[in-house]
N, C-alpha and C positions, 0 to 999 in steps of 0.2 A: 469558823475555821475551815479554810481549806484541805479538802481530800487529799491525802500525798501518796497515795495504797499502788501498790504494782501493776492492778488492771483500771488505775481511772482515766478517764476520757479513752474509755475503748468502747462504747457503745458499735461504732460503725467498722473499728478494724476487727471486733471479739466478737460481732453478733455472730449468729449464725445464721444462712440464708439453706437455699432448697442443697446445695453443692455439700455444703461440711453440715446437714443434721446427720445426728446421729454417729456411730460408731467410727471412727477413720478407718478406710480399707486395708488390708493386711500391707500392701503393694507400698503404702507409706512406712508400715513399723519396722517393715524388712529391708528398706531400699538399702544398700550399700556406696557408697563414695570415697573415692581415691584419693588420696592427696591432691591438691593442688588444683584439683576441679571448685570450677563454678557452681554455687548455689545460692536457690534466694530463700531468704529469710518468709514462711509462710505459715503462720501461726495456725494450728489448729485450737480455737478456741476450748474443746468439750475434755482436751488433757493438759493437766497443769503441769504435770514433771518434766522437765530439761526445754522450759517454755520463756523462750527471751523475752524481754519489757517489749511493751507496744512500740516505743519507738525506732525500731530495728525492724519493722512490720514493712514489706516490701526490697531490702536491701540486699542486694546483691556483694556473697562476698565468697574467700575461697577457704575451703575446707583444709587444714594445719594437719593437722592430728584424729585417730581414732579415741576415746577416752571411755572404756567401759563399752556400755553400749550407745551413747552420744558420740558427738564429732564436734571438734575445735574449728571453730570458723570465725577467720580474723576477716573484720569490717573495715573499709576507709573510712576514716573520719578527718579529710582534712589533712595536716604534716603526721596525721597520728593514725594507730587503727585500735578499734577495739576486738578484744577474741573472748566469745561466745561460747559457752558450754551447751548446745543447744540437741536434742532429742529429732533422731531422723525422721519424727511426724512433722515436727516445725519446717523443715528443709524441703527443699525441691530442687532439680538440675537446672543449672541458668540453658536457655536453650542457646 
């Protein structure tokens, strides 16, 4: 039976290399984002809360809404998009 679980085939996007061991620096839990600004989708493997599926792993999309302390960030997919409850360690500014 196939695996169907939320982090499979993430071996290469989940591992963690010399960049994300360990703790994520404060400068990621604090960032703040405006509406309407660009960000990509940048999984910190080592925390699981507000942690999109692997396949949104590199996606550039634009931040909707503040929610708590996450940010709504609707993705293109095509004629559609999808929106992302996702935790401001996962995010980064598109440059």
């Amino acid at each position: 039976m196939k695996a169907k679980g939320y982090r499979r085939k993430g071996r290469s996007a989940l591992g963690k290399d010399g960049e994300k061991a360990g703790f994520p620096p404060l400068r990621r839990w604090l960032a703040t984002y405006n509406e309407g600004q660009k960000v990509i989708i940048d999984i910190w493997p080592g925390v699981y809360e507000g942690m999109p599926h692997t396949r949104y792993q590199g996606k550039v999309g634009q931040v909707i809404e503040k929610k708590g302390r996450c940010y709504v960030v609707a993705i293109p997919l095509g004629k559609r998009s999808a929106k992302l409850t996702v935790s401001p360690v996962h995010i980064r500014p598109a440059a």
